[in-house]
SEFI-369863 format. One record per residue (C-alpha): residue in one letter; residue number from 0; y, x, z. Coordinates in steps of 0.5 Angstrom, whole numbers, padded with zeros to 4 digits. Layout:
# residues N
NODE; rest; nr; v; u; w
NODE; A; NUM; Y; X; Z $
...
This chain:
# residues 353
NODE; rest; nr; v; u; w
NODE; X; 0; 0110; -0021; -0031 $
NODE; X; 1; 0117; -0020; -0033 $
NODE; X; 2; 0120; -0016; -0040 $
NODE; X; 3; 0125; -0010; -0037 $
NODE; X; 4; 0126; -0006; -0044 $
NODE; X; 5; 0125; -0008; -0051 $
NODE; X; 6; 0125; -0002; -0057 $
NODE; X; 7; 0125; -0002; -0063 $
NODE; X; 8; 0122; 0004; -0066 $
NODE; X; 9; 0123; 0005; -0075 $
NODE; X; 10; 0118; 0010; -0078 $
NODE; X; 11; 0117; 0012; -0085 $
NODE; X; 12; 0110; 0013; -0087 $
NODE; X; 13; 0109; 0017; -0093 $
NODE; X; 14; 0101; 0016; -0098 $
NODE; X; 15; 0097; 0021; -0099 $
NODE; X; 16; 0097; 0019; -0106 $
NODE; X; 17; 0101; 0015; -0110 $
NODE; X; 18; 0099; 0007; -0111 $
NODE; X; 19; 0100; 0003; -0117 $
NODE; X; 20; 0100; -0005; -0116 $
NODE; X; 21; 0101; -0010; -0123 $
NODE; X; 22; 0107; -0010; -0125 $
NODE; X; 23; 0110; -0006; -0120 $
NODE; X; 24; 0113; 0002; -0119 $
NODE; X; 25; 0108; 0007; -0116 $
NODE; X; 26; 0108; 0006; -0108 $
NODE; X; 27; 0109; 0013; -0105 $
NODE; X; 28; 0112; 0011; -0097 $
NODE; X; 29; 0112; 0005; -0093 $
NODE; X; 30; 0117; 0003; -0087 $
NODE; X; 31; 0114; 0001; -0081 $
NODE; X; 32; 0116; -0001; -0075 $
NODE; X; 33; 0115; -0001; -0068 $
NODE; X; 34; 0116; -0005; -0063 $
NODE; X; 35; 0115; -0003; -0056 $
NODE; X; 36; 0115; -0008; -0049 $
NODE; X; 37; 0115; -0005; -0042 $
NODE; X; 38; 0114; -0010; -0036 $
NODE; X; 39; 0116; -0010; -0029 $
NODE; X; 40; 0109; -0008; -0028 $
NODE; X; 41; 0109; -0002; -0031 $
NODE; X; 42; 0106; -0005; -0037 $
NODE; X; 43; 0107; -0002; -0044 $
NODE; X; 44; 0106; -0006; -0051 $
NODE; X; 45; 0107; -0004; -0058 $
NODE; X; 46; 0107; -0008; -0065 $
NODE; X; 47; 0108; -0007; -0071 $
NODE; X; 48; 0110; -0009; -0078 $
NODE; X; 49; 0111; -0007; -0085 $
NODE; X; 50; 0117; -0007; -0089 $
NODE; X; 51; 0117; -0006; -0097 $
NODE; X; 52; 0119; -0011; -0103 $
NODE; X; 53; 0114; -0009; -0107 $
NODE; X; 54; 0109; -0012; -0102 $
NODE; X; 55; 0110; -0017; -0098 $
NODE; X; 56; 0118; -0018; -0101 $
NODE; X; 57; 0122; -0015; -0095 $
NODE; X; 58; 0128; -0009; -0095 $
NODE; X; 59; 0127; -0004; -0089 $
NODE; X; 60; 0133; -0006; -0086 $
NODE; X; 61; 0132; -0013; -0087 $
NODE; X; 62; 0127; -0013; -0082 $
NODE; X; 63; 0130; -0008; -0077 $
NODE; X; 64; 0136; -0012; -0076 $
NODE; X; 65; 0132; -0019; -0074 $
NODE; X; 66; 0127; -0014; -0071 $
NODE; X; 67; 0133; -0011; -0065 $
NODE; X; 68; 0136; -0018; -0066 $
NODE; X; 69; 0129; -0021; -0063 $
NODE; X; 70; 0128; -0015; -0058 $
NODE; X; 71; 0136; -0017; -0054 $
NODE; X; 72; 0132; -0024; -0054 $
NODE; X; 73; 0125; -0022; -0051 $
NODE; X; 74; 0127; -0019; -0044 $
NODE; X; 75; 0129; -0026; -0042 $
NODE; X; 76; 0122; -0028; -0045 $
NODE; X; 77; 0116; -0030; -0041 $
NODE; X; 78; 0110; -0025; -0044 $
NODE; X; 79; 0104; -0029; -0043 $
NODE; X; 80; 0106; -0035; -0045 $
NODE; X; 81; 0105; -0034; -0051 $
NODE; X; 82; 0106; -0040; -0055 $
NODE; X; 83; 0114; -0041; -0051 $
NODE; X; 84; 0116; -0034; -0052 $
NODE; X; 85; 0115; -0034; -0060 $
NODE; X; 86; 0118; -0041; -0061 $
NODE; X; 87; 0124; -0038; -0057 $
NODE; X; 88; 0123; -0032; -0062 $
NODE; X; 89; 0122; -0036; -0069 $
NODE; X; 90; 0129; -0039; -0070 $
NODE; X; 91; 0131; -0032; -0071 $
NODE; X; 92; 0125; -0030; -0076 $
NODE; X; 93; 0126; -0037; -0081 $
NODE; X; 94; 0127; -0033; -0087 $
NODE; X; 95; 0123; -0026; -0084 $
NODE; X; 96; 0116; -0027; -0082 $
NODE; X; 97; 0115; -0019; -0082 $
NODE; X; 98; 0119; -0018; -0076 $
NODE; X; 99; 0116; -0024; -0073 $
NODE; X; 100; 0110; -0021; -0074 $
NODE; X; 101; 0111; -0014; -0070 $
NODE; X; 102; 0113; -0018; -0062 $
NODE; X; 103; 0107; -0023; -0064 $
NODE; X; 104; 0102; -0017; -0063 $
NODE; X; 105; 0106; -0014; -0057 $
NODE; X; 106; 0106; -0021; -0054 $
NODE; X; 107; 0098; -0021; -0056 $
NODE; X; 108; 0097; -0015; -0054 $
NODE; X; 109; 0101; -0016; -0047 $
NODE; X; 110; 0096; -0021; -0045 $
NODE; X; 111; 0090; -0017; -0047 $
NODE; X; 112; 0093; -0012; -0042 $
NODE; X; 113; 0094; -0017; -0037 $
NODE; X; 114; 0087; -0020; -0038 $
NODE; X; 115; 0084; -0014; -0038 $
NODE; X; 116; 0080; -0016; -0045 $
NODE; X; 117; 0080; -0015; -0052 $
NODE; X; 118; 0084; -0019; -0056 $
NODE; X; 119; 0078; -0020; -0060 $
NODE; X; 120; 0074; -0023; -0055 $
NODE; X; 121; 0081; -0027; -0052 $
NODE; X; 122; 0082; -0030; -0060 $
NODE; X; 123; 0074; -0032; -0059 $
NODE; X; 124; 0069; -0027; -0060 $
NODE; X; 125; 0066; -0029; -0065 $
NODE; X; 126; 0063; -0022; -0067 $
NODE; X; 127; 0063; -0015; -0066 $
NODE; X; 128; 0063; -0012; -0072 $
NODE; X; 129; 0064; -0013; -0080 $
NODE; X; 130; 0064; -0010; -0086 $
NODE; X; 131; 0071; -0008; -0089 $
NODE; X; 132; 0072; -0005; -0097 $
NODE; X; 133; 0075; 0000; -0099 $
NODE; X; 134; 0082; 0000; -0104 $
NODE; X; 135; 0081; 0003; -0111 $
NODE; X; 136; 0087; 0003; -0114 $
NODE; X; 137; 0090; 0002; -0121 $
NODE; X; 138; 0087; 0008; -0125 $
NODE; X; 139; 0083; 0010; -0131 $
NODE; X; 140; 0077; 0009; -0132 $
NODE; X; 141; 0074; 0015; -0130 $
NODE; X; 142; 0078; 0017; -0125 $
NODE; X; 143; 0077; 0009; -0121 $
NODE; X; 144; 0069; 0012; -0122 $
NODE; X; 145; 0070; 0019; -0119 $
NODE; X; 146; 0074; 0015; -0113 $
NODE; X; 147; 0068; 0010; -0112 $
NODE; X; 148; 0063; 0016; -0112 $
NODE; X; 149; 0068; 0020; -0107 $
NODE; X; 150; 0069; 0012; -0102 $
NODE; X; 151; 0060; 0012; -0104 $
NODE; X; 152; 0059; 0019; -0100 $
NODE; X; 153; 0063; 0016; -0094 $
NODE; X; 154; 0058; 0010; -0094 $
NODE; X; 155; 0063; 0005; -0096 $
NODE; X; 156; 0059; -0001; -0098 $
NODE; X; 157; 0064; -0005; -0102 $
NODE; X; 158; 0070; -0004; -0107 $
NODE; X; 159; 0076; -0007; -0108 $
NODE; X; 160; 0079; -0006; -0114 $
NODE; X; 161; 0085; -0007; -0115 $
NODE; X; 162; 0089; -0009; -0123 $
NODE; X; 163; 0092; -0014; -0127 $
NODE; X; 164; 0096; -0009; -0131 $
NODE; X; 165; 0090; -0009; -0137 $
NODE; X; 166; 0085; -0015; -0136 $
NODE; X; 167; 0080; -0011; -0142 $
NODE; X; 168; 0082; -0004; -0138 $
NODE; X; 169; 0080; -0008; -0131 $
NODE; X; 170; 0074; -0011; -0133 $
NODE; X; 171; 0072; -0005; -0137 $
NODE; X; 172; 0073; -0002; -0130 $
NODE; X; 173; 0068; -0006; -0126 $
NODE; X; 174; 0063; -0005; -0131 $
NODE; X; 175; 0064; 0003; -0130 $
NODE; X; 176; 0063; 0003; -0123 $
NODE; X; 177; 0058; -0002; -0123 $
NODE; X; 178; 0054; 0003; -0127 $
NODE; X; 179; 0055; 0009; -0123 $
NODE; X; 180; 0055; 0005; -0116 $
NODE; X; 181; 0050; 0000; -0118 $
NODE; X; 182; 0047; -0005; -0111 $
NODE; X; 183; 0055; -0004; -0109 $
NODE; X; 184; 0059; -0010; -0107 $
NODE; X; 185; 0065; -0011; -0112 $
NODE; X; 186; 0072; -0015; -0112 $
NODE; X; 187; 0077; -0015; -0117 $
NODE; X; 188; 0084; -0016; -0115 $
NODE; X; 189; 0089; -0018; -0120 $
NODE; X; 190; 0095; -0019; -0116 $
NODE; X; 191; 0097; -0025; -0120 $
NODE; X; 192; 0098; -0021; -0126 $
NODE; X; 193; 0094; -0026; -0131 $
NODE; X; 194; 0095; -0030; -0135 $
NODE; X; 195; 0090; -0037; -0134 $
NODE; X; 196; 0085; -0035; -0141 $
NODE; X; 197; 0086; -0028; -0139 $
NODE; X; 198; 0083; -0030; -0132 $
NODE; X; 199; 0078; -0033; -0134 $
NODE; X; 200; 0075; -0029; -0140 $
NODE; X; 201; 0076; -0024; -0134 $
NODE; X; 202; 0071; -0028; -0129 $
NODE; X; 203; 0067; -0030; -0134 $
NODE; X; 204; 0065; -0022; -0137 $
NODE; X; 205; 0064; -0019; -0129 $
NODE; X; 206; 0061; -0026; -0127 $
NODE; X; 207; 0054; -0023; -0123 $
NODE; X; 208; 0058; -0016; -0122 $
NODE; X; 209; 0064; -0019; -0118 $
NODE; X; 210; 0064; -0023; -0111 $
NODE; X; 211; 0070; -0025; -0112 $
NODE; X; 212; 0077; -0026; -0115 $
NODE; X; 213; 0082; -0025; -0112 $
NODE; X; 214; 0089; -0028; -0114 $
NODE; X; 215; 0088; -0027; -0121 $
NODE; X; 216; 0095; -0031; -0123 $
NODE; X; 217; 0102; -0033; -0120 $
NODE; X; 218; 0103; -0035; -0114 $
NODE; X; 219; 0107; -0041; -0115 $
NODE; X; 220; 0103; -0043; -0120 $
NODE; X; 221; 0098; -0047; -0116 $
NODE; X; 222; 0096; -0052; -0122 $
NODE; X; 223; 0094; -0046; -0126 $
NODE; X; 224; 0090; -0043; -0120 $
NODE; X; 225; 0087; -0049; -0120 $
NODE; X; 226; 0085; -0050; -0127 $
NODE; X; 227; 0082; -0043; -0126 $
NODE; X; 228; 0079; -0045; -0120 $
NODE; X; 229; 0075; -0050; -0123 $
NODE; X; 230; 0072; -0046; -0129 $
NODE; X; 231; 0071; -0040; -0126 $
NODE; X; 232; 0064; -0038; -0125 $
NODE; X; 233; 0066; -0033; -0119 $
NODE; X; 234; 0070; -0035; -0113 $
NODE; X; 235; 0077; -0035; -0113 $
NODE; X; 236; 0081; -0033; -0107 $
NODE; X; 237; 0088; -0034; -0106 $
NODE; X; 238; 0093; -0028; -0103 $
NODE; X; 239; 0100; -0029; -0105 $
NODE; X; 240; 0099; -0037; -0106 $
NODE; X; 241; 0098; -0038; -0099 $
NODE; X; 242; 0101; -0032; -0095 $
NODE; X; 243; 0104; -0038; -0090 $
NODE; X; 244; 0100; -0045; -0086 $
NODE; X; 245; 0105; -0049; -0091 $
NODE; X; 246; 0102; -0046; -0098 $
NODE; X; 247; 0096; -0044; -0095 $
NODE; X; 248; 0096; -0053; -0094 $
NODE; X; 249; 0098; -0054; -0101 $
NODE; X; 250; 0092; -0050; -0104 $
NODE; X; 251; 0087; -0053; -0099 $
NODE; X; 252; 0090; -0060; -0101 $
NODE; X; 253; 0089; -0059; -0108 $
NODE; X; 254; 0083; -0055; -0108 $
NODE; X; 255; 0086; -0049; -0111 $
NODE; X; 256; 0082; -0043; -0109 $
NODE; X; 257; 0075; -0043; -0105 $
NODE; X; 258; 0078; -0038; -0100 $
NODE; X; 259; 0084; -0035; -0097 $
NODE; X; 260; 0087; -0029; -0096 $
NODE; X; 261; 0092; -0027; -0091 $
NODE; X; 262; 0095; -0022; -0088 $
NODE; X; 263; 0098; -0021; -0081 $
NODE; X; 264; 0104; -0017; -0084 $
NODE; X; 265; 0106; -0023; -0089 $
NODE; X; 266; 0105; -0029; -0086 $
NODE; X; 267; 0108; -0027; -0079 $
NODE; X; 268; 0102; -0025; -0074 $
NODE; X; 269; 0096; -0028; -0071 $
NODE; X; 270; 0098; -0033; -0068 $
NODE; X; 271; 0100; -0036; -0076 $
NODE; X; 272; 0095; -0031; -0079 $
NODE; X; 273; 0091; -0036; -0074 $
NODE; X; 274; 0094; -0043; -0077 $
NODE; X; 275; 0092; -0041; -0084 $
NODE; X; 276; 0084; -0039; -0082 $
NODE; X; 277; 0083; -0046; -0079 $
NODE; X; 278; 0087; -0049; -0085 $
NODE; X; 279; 0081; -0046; -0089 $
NODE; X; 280; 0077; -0048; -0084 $
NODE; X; 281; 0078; -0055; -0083 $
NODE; X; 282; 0079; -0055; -0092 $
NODE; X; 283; 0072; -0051; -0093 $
NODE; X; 284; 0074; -0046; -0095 $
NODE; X; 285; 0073; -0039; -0094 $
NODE; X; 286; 0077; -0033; -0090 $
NODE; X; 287; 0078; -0026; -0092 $
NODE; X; 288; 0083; -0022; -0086 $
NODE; X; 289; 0087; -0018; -0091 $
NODE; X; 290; 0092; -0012; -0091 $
NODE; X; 291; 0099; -0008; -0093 $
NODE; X; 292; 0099; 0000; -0094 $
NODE; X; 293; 0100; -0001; -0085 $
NODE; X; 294; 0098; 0003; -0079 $
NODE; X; 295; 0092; 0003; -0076 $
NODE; X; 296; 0095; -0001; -0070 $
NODE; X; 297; 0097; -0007; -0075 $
NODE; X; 298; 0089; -0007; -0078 $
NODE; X; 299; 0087; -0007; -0071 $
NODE; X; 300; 0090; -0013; -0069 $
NODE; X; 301; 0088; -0016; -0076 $
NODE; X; 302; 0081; -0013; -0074 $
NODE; X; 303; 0081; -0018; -0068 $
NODE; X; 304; 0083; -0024; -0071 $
NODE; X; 305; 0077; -0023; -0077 $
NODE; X; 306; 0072; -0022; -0070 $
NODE; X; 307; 0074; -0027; -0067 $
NODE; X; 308; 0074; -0033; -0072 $
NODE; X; 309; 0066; -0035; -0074 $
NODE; X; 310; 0070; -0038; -0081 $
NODE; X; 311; 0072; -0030; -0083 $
NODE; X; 312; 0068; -0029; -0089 $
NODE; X; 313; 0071; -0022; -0091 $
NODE; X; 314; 0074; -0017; -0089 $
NODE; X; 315; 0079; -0012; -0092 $
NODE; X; 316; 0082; -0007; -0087 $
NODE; X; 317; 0083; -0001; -0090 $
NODE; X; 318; 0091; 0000; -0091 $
NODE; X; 319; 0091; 0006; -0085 $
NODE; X; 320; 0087; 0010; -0089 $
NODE; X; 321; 0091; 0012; -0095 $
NODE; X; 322; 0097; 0014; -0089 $
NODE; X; 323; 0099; 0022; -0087 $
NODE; X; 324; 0102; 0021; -0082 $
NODE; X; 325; 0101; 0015; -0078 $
NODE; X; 326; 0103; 0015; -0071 $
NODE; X; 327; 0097; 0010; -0068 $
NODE; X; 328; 0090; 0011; -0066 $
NODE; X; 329; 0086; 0005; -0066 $
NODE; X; 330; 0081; 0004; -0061 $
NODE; X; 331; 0075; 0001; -0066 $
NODE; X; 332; 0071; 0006; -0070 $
NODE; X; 333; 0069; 0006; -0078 $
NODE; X; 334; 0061; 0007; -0079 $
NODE; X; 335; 0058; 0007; -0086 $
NODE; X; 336; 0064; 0001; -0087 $
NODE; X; 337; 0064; -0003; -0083 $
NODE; X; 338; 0069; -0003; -0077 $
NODE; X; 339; 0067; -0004; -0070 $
NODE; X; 340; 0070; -0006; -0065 $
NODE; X; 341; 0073; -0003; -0058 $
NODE; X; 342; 0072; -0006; -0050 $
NODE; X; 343; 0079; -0004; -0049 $
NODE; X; 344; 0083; -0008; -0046 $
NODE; X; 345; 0089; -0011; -0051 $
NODE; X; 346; 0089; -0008; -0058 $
NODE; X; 347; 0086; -0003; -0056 $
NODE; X; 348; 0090; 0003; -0059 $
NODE; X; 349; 0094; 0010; -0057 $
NODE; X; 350; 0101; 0011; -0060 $
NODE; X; 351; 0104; 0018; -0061 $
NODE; X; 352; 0113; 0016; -0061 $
């Protein structure tokens, strides 16, 4: 199999409505971009990444410049081996995980083709199918109540409540949606915006109503996440703490979290998304396949990764949701919350470009 044409495709994707993170402006667009690998065969490929400063800390054009700088590479590539063909890549991609990111799934996605299997079942096929929460941004109180009844109705199960701007407001948040939507699973995430006894008064006044909190601190700070770690009474995941195989080594050393978070967007593709979950592994700690505001082809290949590995413990796949003009279509199905997989070969998806 030989690469004959690399393209490299940036598209700006608009929200349906406008998400708050701690700390930060309100989000109203993403940049995403594609990429896209034709065989000699005549096999086409796609990847993708994400690029957006307030999410994973990469400028569009940033990513886009690394990006065409890997395809003029990639045509000299062999696709399937794998292994040769991102460490060629990977010099190119030192200070620029995302772009990484995008030809690692279109190489995956190439040797799904060309084995005619599903990238889940390829990475191991652990499972076929897991539960997925659903992203309740930072509001009001009432308003995260009515999006929880709203996100109920669509027979979600678990919701993800984002904070860290107002540990009061936040935990007063929790105990709404709770009460309107009790049996429901609940997650907080902080985004790193307490500071450590905010953290753990936040811990201890939702502890029974939360599954876990995510982040609550700064992620540099992993001396304090331990600390926090120790005497939490719910379990503390780490998402900006461990976005890449080296931090993620440094908080299973130091026992710093009780599981982590990645996503493929960030840490640079499966291939390292795969590195920090056997590094949980390996630590007992648990995995949560996270995601960016991306689209559904980016969750498809995060997907195939959190079915793949038995030591997914979460999953938290629904940045395609919020998106009004994503130019893909996976091939997995959405019912009652959970996520299903396909038996397409590859990532298993249609792009409209």
């Amino acid at each position: 199999m030989q690469i004959t044409r690399a393209e490299v495709v940036p598209v700006e994707l608009t929200l349906k409505h406008a998400v708050q993170l701690a700390k930060h402006p309100p989000i109203q667009s993403v940049t995403a971009i594609f990429i896209r690998l034709e065989t000699r065969q005549g096999q086409n490929a796609w990847g993708c990444t994400i690029a957006h400063p307030q999410l994973n800390g990469y400028q569009p054009n940033q990513v886009l410049k690394v990006c065409q700088e890997c395809a003029a590479r990639a045509v000299d590539l062999h696709p399937l081996n794998l292994e040769n063909a991102l460490a060629e890549l990977a010099p190119l991609c030192v200070d620029c995980p995302p772009a990484l990111c995008a030809f690692d799934l279109a190489f995956h996605d190439l040797l799904g083709l060309a084995a005619d299997l599903p990238l889940y079942r390829l990475l191991g096929g652990y499972r076929n199918r897991i539960q997925t929460s659903i992203t309740i941004p930072i509001a009001a109180v009432e308003e995260s109540v009515e999006l929880a009844r709203e996100y109920a109705a669509q027979e979600f199960q678990i919701f993800k409540v984002k904070g860290g701007l107002d540990p009061a407001l936040d935990v007063q948040r929790v105990q709404a949606i709770h009460r309107a939507c009790p049996g429901f699973t609940l997650r907080l995430d902080a985004d790193g915006g307490y500071a450590a006894e905010e953290a753990i008064e936040v811990a201890r006044a939702l502890d029974g109503l939360i599954e876990f909190l995510e982040q609550p601190t700064c992620a540099e700070d992993l001396q304090t996440l331990h600390e926090i770690t120790q005497l939490s009474p719910v379990p503390i995941l780490a998402d900006q703490s461990a976005c890449a195989a080296e931090s993620a080594l440094q908080v299973a050393a130091q026992r710093a979290a009780h599981g982590l978070s990645v996503k493929l967007a960030a840490c640079g593709g499966i291939r390292a998304a795969y590195q920090v979950d056997a590094i949980a592994r390996a630590g007992h700690l648990s995995t949560m396949v996270s995601c960016l505001i991306e689209p559904a082809l980016l969750i498809a290949a995060g997907l195939s990764l959190a079915l793949a590995s038995p030591n997914v413990r979460y999953g938290d796949l629904d940045g395609h949701l919020v998106l009004t003009n994503d130019p893909t279509q996976a091939g997995f199905m959405l019912k009652e919350g959970w996520l299903i997989a396909s038996e397409v070969p590859g990532l298993g998806y249609t792009v409209n470009l």
